[in-house]
C-alpha positions in Angstrom: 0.0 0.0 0.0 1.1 3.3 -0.8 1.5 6.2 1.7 2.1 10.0 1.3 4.7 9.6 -2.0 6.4 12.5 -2.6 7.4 14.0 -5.8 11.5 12.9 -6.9 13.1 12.1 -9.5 12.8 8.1 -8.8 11.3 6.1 -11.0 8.2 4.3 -9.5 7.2 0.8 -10.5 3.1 0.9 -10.0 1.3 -2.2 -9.7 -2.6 -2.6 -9.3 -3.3 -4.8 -6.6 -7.0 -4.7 -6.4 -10.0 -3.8 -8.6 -11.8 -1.1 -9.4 -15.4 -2.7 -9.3 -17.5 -0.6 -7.0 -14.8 2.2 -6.7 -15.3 5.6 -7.2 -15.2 7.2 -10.4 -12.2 9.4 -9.8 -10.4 6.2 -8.7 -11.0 4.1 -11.7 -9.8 7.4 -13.8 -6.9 7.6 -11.8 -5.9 4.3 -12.6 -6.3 4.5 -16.4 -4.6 7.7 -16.5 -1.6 5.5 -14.7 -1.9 3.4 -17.6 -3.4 0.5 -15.2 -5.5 -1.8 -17.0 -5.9 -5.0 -14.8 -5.0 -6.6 -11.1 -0.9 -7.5 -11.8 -0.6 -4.7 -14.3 2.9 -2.8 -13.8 3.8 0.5 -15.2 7.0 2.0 -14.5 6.7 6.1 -14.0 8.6 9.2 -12.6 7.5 10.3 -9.3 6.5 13.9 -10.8 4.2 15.8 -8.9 1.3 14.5 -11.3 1.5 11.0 -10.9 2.7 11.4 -7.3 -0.8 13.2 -7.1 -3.0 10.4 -8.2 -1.0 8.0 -6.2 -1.8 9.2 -3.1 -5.7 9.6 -4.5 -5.8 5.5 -5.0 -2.9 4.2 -2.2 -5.5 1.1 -1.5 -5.7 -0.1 -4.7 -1.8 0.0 -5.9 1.3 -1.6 -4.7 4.1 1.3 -5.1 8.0 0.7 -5.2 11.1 2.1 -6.5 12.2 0.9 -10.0 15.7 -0.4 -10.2 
C-alpha cells in the first residue's frame, strides 16, 4: 500500500493490486490515466508531482515501489 509519495526524480514501479469494481469514479480514472489496465498490471513512472498526485488519491488499490 502506498503512503504519502512524494514527488523525486525516482522512478516508481506501479502495480494494481485490487480492482476497481465498486470504486469511485475518480479512482478508476486515476488508474487508467496511470496506464493500469488490470490486477498484476505494472507500469513504470517518474514520481512527478502528477502522478505522485494520483498515487496518493488510490494508495488502497496500488502496490508502489522504486524501480531499479
Amino acid at each position: 500500500m502506498a503512503k504519502n509519495i512524494v514527488p523525486s526524480d525516482a522512478k516508481l514501479e506501479i502495480t494494481q493490486t485490487k480492482s476497481v469494481i465498486g470504486a469511485k469514479q475518480g479512482h478508476r480514472d486515476s488508474l487508467r490515466s496511470l496506464g493500469l489496465k488490470r490486477i498484476g498490471h505494472t507500469v513504470v513512472r517518474t514520481a512527478d508531482p502528477v502522478t505522485v498526485g494520483m498515487l496518493n488519491k488510490v494508495p488502497h488499490l496500488v502496490k508502489v515501489e522504486e524501480a531499479k
